[in-house]
VOBASE-46093 format. One record per residue: x, y, z of N, C-alpha, C in turn; residue in one letter. Coordinates in steps of 0.05 Angstrom, whole numbers, always signed. Layout:
N
<atom <X Y Z> <X Y Z> <X Y Z> A>
...
This chain:
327
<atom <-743 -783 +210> <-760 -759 +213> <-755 -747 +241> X>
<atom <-749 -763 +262> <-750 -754 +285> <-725 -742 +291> X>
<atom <-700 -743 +279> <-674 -736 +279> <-676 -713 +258> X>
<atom <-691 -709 +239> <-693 -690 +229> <-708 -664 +241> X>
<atom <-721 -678 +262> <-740 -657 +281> <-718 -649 +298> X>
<atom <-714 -661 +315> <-692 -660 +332> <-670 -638 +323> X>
<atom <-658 -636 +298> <-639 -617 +288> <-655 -584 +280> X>
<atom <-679 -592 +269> <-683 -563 +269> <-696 -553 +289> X>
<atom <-705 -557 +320> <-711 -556 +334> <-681 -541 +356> X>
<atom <-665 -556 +348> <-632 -549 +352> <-629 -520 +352> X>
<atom <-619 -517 +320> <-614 -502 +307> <-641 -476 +310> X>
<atom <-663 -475 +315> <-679 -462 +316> <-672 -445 +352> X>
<atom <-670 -467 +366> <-665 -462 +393> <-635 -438 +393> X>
<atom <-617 -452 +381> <-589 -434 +381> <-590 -411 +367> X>
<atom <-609 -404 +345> <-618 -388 +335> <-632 -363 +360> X>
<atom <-644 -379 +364> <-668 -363 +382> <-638 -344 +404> X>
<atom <-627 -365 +419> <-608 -358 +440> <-595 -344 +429> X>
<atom <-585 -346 +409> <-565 -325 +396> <-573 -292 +390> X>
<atom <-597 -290 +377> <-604 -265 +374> <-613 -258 +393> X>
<atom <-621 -273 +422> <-622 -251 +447> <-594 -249 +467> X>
<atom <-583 -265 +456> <-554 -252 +468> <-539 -229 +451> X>
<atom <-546 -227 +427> <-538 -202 +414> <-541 -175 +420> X>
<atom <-573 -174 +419> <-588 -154 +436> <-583 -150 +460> X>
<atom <-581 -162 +479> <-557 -157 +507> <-542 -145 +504> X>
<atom <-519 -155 +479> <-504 -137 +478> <-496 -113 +462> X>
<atom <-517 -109 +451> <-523 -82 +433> <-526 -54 +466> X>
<atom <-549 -71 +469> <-551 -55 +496> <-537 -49 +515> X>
<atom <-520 -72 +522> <-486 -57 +538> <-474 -44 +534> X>
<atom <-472 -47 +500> <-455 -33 +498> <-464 -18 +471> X>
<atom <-478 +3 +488> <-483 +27 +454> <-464 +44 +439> X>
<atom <-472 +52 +425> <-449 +74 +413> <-437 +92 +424> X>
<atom <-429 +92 +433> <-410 +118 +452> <-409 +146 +444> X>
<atom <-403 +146 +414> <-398 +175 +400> <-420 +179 +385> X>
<atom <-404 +189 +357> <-427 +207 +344> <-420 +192 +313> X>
<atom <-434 +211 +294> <-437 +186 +269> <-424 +214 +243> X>
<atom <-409 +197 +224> <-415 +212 +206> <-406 +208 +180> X>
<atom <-435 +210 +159> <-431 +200 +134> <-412 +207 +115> X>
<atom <-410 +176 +107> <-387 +168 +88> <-394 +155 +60> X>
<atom <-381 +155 +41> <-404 +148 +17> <-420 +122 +19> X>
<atom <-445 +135 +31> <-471 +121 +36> <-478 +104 +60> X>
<atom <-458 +112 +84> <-454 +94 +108> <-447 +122 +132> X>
<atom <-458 +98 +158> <-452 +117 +178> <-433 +107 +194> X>
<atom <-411 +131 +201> <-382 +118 +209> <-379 +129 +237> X>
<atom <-375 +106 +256> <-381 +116 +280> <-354 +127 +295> X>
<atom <-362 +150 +312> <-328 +157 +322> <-335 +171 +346> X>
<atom <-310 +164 +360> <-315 +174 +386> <-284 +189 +399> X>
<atom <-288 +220 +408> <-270 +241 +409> <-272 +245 +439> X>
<atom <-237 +246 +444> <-235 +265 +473> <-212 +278 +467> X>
<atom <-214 +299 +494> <-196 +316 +492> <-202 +350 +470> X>
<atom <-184 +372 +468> <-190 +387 +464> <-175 +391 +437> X>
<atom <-197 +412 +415> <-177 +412 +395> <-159 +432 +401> X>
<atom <-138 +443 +385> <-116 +466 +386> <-107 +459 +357> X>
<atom <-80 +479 +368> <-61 +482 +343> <-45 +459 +334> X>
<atom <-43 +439 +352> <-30 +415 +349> <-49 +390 +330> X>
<atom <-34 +379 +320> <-44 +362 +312> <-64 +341 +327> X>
<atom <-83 +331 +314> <-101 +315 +331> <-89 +288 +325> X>
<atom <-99 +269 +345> <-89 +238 +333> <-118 +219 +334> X>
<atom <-114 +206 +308> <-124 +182 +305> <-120 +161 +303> X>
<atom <-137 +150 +316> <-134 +114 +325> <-150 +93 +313> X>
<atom <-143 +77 +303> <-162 +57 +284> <-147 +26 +293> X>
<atom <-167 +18 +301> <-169 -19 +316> <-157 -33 +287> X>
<atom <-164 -54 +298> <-148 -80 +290> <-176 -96 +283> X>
<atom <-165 -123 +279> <-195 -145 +269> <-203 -149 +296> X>
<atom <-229 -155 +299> <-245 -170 +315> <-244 -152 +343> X>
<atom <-235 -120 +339> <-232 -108 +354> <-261 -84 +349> X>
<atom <-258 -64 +363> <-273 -43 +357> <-267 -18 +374> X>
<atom <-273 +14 +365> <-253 +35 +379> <-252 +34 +410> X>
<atom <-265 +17 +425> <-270 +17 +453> <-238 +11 +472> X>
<atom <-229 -6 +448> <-198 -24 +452> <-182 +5 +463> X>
<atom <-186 +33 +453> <-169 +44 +451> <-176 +55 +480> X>
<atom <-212 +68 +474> <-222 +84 +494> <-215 +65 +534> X>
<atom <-208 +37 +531> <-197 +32 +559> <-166 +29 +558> X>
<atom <-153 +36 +545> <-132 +36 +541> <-108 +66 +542> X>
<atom <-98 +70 +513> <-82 +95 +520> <-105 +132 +512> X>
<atom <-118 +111 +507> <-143 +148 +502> <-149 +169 +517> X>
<atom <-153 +155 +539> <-154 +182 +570> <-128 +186 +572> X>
<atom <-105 +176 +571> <-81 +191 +584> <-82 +214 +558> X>
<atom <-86 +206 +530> <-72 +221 +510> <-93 +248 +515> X>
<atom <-121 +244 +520> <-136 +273 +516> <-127 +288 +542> X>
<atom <-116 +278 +558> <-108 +302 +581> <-103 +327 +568> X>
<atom <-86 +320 +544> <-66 +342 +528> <-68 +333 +507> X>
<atom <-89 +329 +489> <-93 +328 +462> <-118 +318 +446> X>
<atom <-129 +323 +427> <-146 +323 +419> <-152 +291 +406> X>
<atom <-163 +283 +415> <-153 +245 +407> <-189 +236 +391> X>
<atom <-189 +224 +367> <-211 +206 +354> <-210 +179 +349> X>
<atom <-227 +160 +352> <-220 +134 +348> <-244 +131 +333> X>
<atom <-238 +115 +307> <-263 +104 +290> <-264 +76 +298> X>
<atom <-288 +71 +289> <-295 +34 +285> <-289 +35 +259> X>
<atom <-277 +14 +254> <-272 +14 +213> <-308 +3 +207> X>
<atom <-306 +2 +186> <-327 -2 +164> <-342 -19 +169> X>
<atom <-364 -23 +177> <-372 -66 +187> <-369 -66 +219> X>
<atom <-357 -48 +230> <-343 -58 +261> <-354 -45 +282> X>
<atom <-360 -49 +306> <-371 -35 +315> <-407 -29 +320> X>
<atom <-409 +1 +317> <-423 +15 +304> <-428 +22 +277> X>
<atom <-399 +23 +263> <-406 +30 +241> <-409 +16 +232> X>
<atom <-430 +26 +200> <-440 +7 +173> <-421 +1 +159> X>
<atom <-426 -12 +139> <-410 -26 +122> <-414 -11 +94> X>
<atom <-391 +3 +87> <-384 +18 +60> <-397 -3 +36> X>
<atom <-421 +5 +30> <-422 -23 -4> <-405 -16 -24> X>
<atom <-384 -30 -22> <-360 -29 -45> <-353 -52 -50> X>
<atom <-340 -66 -72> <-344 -88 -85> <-311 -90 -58> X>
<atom <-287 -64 -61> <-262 -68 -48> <-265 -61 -17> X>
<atom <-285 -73 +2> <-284 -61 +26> <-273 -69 +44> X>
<atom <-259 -88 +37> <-233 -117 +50> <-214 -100 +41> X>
<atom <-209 -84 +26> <-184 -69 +17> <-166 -48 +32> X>
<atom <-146 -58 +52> <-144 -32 +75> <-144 -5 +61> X>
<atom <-140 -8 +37> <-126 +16 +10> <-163 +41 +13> X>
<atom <-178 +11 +9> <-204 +23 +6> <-220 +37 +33> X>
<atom <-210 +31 +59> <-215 +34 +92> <-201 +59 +89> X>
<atom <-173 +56 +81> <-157 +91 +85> <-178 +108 +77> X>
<atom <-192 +107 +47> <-196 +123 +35> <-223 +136 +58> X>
<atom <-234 +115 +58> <-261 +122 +80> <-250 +133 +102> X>
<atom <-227 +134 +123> <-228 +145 +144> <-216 +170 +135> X>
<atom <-202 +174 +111> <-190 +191 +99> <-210 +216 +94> X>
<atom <-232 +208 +81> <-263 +226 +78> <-273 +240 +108> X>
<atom <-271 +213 +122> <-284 +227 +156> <-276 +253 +160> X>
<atom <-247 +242 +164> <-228 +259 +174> <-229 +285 +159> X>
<atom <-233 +286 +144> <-241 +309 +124> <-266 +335 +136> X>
<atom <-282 +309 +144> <-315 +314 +144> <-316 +332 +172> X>
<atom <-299 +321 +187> <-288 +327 +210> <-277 +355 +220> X>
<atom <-266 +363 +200> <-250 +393 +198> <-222 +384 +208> X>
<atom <-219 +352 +208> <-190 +349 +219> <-159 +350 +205> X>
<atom <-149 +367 +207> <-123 +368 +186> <-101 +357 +202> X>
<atom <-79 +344 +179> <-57 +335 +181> <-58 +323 +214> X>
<atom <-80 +298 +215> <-71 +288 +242> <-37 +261 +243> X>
<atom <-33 +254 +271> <-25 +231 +275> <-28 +218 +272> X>
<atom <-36 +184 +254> <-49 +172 +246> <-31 +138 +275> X>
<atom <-46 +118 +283> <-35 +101 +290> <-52 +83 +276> X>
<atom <-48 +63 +270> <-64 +37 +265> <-48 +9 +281> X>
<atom <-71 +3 +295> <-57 -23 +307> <-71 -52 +296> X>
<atom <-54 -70 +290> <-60 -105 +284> <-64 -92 +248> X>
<atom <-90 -109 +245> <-111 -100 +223> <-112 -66 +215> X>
<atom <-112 -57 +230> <-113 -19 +230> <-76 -10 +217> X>
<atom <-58 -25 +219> <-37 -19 +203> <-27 -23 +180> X>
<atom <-43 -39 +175> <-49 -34 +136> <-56 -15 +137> X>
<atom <-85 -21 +139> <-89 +14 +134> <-83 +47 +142> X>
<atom <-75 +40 +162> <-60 +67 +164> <-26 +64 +150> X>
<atom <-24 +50 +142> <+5 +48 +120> <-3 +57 +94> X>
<atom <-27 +47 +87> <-41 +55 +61> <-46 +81 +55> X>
<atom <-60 +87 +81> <-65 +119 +91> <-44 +130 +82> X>
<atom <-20 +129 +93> <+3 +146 +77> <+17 +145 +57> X>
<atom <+17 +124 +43> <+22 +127 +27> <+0 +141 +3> X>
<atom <-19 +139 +10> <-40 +154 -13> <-50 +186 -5> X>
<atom <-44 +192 +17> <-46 +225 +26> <-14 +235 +41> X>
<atom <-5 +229 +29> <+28 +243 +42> <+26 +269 +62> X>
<atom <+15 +281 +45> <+21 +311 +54> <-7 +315 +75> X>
<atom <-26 +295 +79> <-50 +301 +93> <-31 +292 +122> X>
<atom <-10 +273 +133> <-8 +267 +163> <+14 +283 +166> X>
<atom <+9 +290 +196> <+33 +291 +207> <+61 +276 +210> X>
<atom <+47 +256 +215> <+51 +234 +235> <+49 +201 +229> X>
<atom <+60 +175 +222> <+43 +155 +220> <+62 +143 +254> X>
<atom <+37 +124 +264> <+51 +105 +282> <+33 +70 +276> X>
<atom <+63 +53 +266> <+47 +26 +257> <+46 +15 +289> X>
<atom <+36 -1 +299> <+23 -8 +320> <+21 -39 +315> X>
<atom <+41 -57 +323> <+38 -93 +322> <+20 -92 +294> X>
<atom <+26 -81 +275> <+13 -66 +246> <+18 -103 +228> X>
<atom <-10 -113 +216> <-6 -124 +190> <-7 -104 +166> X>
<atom <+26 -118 +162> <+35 -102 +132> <+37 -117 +113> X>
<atom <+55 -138 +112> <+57 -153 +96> <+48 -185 +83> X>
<atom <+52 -192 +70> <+28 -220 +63> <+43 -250 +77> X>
<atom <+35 -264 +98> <+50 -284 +99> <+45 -313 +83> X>
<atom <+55 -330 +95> <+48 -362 +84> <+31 -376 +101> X>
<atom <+11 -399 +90> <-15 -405 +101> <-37 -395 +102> X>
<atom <-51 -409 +109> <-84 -394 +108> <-90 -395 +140> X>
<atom <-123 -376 +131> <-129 -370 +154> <-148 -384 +164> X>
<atom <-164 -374 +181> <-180 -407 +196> <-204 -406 +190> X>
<atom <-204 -433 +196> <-221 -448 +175> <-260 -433 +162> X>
<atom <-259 -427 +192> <-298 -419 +190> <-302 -392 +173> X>
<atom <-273 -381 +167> <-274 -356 +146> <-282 -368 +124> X>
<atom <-277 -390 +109> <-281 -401 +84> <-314 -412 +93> X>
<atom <-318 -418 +112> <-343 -432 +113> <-368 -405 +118> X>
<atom <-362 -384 +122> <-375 -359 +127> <-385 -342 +101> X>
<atom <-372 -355 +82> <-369 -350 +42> <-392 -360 +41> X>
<atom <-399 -381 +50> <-418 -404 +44> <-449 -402 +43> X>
<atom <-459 -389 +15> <-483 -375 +14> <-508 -383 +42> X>
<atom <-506 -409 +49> <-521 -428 +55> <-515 -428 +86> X>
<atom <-491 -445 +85> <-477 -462 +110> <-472 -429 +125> X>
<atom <-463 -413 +109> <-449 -396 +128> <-477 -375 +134> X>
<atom <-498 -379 +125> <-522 -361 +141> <-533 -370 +171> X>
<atom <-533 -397 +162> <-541 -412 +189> <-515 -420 +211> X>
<atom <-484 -409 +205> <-467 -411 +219> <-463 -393 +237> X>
<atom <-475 -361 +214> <-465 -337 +234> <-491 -336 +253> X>
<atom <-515 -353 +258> <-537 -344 +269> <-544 -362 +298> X>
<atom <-531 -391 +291> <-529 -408 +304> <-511 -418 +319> X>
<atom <-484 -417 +309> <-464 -424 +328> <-438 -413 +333> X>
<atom <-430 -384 +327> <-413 -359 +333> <-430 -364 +363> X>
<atom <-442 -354 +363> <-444 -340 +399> <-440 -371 +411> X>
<atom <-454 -384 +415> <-457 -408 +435> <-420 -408 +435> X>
<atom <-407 -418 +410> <-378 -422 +412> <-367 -393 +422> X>
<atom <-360 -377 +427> <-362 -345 +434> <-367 -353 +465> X>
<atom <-380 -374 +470> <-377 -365 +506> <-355 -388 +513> X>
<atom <-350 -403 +502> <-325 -421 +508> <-295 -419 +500> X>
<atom <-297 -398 +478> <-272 -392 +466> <-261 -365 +468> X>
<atom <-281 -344 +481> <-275 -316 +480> <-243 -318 +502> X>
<atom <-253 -321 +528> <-235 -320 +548> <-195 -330 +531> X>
<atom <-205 -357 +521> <-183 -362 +500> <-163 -355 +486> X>
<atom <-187 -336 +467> <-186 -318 +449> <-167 -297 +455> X>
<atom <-177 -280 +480> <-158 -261 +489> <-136 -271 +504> X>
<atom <-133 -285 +516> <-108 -299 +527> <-79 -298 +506> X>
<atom <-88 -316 +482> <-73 -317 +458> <-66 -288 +448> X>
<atom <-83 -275 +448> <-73 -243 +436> <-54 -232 +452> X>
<atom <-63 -235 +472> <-39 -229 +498> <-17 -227 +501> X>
<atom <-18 -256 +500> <+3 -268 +504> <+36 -253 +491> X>
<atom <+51 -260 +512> <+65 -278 +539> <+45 -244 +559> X>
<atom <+43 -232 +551> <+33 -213 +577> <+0 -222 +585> X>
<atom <+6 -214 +602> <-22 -216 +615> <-50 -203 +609> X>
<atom <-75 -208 +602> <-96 -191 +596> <-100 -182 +618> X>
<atom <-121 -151 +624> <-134 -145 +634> <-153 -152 +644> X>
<atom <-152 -149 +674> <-171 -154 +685> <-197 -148 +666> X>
<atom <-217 -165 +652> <-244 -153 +645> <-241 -144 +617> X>
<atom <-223 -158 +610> <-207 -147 +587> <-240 -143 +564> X>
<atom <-246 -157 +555> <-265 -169 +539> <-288 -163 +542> X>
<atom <-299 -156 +572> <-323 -138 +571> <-316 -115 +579> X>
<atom <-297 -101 +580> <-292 -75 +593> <-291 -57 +552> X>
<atom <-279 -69 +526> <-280 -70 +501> <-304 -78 +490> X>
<atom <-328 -87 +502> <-342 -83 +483> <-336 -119 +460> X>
<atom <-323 -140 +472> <-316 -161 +457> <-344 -167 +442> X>
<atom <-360 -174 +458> <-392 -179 +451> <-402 -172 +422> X>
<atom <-397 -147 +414> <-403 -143 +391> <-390 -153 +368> X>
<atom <-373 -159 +364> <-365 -184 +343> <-377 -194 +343> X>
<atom <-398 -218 +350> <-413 -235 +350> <-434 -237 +340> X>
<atom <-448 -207 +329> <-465 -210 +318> <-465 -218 +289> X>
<atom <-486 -222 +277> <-478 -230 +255> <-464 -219 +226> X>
<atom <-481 -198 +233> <-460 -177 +205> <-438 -161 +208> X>
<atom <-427 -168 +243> <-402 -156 +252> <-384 -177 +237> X>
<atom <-387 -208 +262> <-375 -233 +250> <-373 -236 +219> X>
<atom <-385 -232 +201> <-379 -234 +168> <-356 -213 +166> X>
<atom <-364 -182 +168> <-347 -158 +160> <-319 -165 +174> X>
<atom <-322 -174 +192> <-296 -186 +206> <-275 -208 +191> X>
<atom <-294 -225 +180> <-280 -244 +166> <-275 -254 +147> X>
<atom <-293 -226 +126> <-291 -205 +95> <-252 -191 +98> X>
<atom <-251 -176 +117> <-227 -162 +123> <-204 -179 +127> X>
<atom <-199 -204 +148> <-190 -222 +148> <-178 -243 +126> X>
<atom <-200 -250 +107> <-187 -269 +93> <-184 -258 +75> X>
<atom <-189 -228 +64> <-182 -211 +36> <-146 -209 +43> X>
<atom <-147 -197 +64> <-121 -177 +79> <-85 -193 +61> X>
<atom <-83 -223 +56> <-58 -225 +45> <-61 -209 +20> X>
<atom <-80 -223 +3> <-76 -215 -32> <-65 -182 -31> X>
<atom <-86 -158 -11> <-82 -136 -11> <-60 -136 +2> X>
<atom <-53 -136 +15> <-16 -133 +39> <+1 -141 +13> X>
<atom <-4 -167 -8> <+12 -180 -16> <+26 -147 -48> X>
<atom <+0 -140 -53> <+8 -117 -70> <+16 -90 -53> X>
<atom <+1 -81 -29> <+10 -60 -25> <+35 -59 -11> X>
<atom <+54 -81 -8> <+75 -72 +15> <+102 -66 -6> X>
<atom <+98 -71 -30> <+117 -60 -51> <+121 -37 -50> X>
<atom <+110 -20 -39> <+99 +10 -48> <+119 +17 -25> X>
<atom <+121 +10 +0> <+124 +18 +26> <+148 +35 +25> X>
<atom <+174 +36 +7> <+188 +52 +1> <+183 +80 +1> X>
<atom <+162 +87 -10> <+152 +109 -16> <+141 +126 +12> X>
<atom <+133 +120 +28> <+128 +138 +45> <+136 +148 +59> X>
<atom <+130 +169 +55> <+154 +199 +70> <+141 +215 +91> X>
<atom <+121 +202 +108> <+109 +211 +126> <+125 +194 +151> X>
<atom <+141 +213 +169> <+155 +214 +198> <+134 +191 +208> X>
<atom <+151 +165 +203> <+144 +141 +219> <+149 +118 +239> X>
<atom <+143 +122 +253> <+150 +100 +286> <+139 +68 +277> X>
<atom <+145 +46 +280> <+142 +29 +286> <+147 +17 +310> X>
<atom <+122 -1 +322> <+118 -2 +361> <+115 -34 +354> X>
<atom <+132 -53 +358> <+118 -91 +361> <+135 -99 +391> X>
<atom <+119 -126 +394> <+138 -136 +417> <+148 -162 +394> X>
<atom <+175 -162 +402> <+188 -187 +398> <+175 -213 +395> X>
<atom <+148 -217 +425> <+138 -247 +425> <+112 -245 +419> X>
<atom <+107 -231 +406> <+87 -223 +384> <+77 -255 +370> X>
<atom <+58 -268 +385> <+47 -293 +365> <+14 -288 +353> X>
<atom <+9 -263 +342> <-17 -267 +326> <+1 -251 +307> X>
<atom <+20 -228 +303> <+27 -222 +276> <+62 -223 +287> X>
<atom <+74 -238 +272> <+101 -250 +275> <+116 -223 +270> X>
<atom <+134 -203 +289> <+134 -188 +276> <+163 -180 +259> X>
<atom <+178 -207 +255> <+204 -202 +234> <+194 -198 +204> X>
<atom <+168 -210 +209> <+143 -209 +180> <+136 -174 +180> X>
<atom <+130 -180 +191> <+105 -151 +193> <+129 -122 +195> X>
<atom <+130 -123 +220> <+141 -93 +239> <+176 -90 +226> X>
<atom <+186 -110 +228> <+218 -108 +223> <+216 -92 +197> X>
<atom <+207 -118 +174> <+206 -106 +148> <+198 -86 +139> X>
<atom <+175 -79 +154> <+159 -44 +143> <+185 -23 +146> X>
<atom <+194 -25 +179> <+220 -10 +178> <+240 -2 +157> X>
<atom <+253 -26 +149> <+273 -30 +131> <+265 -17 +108> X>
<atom <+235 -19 +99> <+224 -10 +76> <+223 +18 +71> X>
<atom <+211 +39 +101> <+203 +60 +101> <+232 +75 +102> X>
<atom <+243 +94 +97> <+266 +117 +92> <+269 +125 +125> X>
<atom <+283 +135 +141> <+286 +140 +160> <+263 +133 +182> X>
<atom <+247 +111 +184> <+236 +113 +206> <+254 +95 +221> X>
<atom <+233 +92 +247> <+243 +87 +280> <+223 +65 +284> X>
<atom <+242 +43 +291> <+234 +16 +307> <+234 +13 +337> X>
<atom <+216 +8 +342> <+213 +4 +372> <+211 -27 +383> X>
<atom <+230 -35 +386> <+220 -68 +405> <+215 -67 +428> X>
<atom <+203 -87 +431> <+194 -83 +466> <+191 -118 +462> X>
<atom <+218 -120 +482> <+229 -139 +495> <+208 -170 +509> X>
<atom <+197 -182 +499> <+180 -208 +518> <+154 -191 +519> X>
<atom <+152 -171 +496> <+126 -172 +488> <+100 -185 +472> X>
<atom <+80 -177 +477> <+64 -193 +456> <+47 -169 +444> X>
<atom <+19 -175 +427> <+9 -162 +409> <-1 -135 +416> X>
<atom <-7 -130 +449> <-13 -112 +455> <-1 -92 +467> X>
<atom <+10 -79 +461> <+35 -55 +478> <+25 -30 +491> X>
<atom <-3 -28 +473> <-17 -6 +484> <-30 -8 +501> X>
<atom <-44 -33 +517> <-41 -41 +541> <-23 -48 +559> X>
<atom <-11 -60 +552> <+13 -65 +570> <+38 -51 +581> X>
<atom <+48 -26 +564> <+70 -6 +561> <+40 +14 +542> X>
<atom <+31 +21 +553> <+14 +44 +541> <+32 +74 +539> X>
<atom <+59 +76 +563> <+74 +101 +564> <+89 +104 +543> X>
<atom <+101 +77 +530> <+118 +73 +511> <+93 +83 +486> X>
<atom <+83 +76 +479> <+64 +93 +454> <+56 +114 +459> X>
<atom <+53 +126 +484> <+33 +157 +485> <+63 +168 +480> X>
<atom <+85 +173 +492> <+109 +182 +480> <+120 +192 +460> X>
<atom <+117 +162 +445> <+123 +159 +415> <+96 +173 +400> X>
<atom <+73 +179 +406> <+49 +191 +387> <+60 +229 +392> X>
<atom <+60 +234 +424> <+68 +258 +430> <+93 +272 +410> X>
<atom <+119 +246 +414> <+144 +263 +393> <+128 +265 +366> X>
<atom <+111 +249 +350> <+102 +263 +330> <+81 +283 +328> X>
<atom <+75 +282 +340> <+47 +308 +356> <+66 +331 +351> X>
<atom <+85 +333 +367> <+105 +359 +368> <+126 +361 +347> X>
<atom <+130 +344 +324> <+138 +342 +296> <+166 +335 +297> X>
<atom <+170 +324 +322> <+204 +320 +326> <+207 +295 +304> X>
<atom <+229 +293 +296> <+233 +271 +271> <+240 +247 +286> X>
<atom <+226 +217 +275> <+227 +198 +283> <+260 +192 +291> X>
<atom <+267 +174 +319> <+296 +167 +316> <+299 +151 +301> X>
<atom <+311 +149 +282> <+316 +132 +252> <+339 +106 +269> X>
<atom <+328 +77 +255> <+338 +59 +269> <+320 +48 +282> X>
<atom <+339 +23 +302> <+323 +6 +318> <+329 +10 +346> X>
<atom <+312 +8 +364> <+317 +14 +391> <+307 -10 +408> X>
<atom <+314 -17 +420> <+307 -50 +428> <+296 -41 +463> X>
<atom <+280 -42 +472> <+271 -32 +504> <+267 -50 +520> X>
<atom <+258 -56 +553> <+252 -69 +561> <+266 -94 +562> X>
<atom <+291 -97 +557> <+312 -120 +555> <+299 -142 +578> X>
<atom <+285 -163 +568> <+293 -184 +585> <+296 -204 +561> X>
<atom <+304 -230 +571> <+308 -252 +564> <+285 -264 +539> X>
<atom <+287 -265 +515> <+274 -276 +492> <+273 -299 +491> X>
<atom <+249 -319 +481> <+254 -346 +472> <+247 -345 +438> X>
């Protein structure tokens, strides 16, 4: 009895700690932009820069990310001279979660940022998706052709690999186990593994100073972020596994941006293949890179978004940059 006290006394305690570290960080970090409904959800987005005659560009994160990734990153250089939007996908963020039976479906995320964008008065933008955000913006074009200018895949999951994913996604299913997992021990583990966490994404380059609270990392943690997070996550092969057949078909002027030492999406899997697949697009390597390029070479992507901004046709092929030494 007394070990039975002892555990829910625990668990009550990490409970308790947990939902006031959430609220901390709700409060750090509020919504930045503005909201706008999507079938039956509010989709949060945040705009700089001026509109014109040029095409606008949109930016859509990756997993366990949210639009903030972009806003300290390449977003202020791009609005100097362009009209730039970044969403939170569906679940992420700010935004709510689309109730659709397919909302793990990047096919089903296109369609939603596809509507915004709409809602928006935004025509024929630039589309980039980076990590997680390159499904779906692959999806994106292939299901509105004639709506982009522009696509740019971004260290993009496209295609389905071998193995599974980790472990606490299967345990997060778990009507039971996984209520009292996302409430009780995400955050406590979240202060020992965040620093980690980004290191590995990094990698071989270096994070940012502040990387992790300067983004807004904090909000993953909550609890209906953490699920939607790891809804998108463990759906993402089955869907990659049917939609990358298609990839032939898209005839929207496309760049592909990976680094070579790319260890969260391998990218002879991912980035090589989309290439090969898509009809004249343009490969970009970047030499003893890793997952992040838009921090790290942020010039090398605002570039590559600008030539399709100004409708010049992708250089078809592979272009290899930044030559140093590979392992």
């Amino acid at each position: 009895m007394f070990l039975l006290t002892m555990i829910v006394a625990l668990l009550v305690g990490l409970g308790v700690f947990s939902a006031v570290r959430n609220r901390r960080s709700e409060k750090a970090f509020p919504a930045m932009g503005s909201f706008v409904d999507v079938q039956g959800a509010k989709l949060h987005y945040y705009e700089m820069g001026t509109r014109s005659d040029q095409p606008s560009i949109v930016l859509i994160h990756g997993a366990s990310g949210n639009l903030r990734d972009f806003v300290v990153s390449i977003m202020p250089e791009l609005a100097q001279t362009h009209h730039v939007i970044a969403f939170d996908r569906p679940g992420h963020g700010w935004s709510e979660r689309v109730a659709r039976a397919d909302i793990s479906d990047p096919a089903a995320q296109a369609e939603i940022i596809h509507e915004a964008v709409g809602r928006l008065g935004i025509e024929r933008p630039v589309l980039l998706g980076h990590s997680w955000g390159g499904g779906l913006a692959s999806a994106y074009a292939l299901a509105y052709p004639d709506e982009l200018s522009g696509l740019l895949v971004l260290s993009g999951a496209t295609h389905a690999w071998d193995g599974d994913v980790a472990w606490y996604h299967g345990l997060i299913k778990a009507p039971v186990l996984g209520w009292f997992f996302l409430r009780t021990l995400v955050v406590p583990a979240s202060l020992k593994l965040t620093d980690q966490g980004v290191v590995g994404n990094f990698f071989p380059d270096p994070a940012p100073e502040g990387y992790a609270q300067s983004m807004g990392l904090k909000l993953l943690f909550r609890p209906h972020n953490f699920r939607h997070n790891s809804e998108d996550v463990r759906g993402l092969q089955d869907y990659l596994r049917a939609q990358s057949v298609d990839y032939g078909n898209i005839r929207v002027p496309t760049i592909v941006i990976t680094g070579n030492r790319d260890k969260t999406l391998w990218a002879k899997l991912h980035s090589y293949a989309l290439h090969e697949q898509v009809p004249g697009s343009e490969l970009i390597k970047l030499q003893g890179v890793g997952h992040m390029p838009h921090h790290v070479h942020g010039d090398i992507v605002i570039d590559a978004l600008e030539r399709l901004v100004r409708g010049e046709a992708p250089q078809a092929g592979t272009h290899v940059l930044l030559e140093t030494p590979s392992s």
